[in-house]
N, C-alpha and C positions, 0 to 999 in steps of 0.2 A: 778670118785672120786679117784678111786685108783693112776692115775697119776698124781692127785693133792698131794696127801702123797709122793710120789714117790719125786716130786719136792719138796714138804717143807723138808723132808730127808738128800735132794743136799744141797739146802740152809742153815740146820742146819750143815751140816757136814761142810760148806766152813765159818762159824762163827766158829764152830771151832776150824779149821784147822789152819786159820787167827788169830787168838786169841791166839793158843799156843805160836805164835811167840811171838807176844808180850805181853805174860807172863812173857816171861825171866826166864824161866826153874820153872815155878810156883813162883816167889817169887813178880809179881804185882797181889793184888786179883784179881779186876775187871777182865780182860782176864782172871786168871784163873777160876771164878766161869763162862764166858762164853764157857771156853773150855768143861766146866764138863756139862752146861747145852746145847750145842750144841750137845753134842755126846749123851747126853741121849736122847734128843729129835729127833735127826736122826735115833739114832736104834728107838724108836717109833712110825715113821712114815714109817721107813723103814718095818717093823712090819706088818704095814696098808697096807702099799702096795702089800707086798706078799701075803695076800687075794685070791687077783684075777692074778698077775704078777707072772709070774717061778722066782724062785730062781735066776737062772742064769742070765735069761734076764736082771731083776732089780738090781741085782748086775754089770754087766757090764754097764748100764745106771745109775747109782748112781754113780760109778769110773769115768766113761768116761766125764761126765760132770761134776762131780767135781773136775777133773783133768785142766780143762776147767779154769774152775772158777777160782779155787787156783791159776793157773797160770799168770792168768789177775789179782788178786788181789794182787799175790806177784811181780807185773811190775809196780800195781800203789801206794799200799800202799808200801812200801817196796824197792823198784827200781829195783829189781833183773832183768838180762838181763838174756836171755836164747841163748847157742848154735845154731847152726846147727842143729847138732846131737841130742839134746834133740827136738827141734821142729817137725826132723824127725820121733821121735816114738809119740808127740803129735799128731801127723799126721795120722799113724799109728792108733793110738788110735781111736781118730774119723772117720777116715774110718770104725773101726771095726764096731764103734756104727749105723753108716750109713748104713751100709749092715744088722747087725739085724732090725732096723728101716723100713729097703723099701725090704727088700727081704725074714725077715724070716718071716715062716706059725706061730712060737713060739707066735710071740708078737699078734697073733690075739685070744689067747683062751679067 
């Protein structure tokens, strides 16, 4: 259950992430009232999830996939194209999360 929090977390964090944008610096309510209830409900599940998850662990799997996400969101809502160089530290990124995932003893307590 704890990795189920862990993902509703992502998913609230990437509403929003996605919603600040189009807020328009808070001045559309709707995205803003989903930015306010996205983050509250991220840290809440985030919350849940450190129960049983390290600190560390779930914080680098909450970033790393919602680095993920936001970035697919901001290519299709949005159009934003990405670098080279940014895709190389996206890269980066999920590597890192692939090695805690399949090699570290951390994620099995």
């Amino acid at each position: 259950m704890h990795w189920l929090h862990l993902l509703f977390a992502v998913a609230c964090e990437i509403v929003a992430t996605a919603s600040l944008k189009a807020s328009r610096e808070f001045s559309r309510w709707m995205p803003s009232v989903l930015v306010v209830l996205g983050s509250l409900g991220s840290g809440f599940f985030l919350a849940l999830a450190l129960r049983r998850i390290p600190l560390g662990l779930a914080y680098a799997l909450w970033c790393g996939v919602g680095i993920l996400a936001i970035t697919a969101v901001g290519r299709l809502l949005y159009g934003q194209r990405l670098d080279a160089a940014a895709w190389a530290g996206i890269a980066l990124i999920v590597s890192g999360v692939l090695v805690i995932q399949l090699c570290s003893r951390s994620i099995r307590e």
